[in-house]
N, C-alpha and C positions, 0 to 999 in steps of 0.2 A: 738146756734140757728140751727136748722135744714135746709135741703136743702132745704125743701118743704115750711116752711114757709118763708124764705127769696125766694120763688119763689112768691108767694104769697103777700107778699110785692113789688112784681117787684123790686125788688133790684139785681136778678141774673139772669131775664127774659134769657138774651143769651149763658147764660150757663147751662147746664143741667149737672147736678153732679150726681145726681143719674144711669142715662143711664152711663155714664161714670166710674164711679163705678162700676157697673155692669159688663161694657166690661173688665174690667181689671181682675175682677172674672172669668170670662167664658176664657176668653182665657189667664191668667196664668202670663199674661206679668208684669215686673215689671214696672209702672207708673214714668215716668219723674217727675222732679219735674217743674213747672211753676215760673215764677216771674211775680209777678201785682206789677206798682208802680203806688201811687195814691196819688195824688196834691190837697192840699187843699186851695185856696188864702185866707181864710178869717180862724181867730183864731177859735177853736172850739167853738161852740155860738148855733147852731140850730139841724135842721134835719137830713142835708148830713152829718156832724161831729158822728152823733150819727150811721146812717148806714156806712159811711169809718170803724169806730172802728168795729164794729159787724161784716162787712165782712173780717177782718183785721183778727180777733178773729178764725173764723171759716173757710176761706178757707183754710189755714195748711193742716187743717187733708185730704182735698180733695187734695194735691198733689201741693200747691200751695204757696210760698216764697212770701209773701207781705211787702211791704216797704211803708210807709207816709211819707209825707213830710207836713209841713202842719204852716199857720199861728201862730204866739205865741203870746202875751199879759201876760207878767209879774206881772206889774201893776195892773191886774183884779185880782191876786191871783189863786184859781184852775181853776175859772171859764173860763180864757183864755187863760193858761196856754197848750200847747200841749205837753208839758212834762210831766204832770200831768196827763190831761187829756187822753193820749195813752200808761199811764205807763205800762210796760209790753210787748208790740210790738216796732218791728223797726220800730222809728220815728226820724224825722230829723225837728227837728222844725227850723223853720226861725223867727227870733226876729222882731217885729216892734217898740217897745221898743222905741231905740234910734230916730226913725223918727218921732213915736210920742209926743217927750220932745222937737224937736227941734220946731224953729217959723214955717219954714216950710217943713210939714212930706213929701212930693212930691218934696224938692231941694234933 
């Protein structure tokens, strides 16, 4: 996905990667690398799961080390699955698994 349309999305409104890219052109420097780590409490299921992955995808190349962490659901199969579902990136799925089998998921 491009910079522009993920601006355009408001999905990277605070960031400007393009100017940033630029500067690193015109003056030669070599770019740091960055770390985003990005939290997701609920299994992948909707919107924000679909843009975490997309930005996950595509900040790399702009200079940028991204980490998920993010809800899991086994039981759903791929659908809640964040193993599956962020196959490919660093992801650290968290299981709800066991709290959902027992009487109660919140003891």
């Amino acid at each position: 996905m491009h910079a522009a349309r993920l601006r355009r999305a408001g999905a990277v409104s605070a960031l400007n990667l393009d100017a940033r890219d630029q500067q690193v052109v015109h003056t030669g420097r070599v770019p740091r690398r960055r770390r985003l780590l990005s939290a997701l409490q609920f299994f992948p299921r909707g919107g924000s799961s679909h843009v975490a992955r997309a930005l996950a995808l595509e900040l790399p190349a702009h200079g940028w080390d991204v980490t998920l962490v993010s809800g899991s659901r086994t039981d759903l199969g791929a659908f809640g699955d964040a193993a599956r579902f962020y196959a490919g990136l660093d992801v650290h799925p968290v299981s709800f698994d066991e709290a959902l089998a027992s009487p109660d998921p919140l003891d």
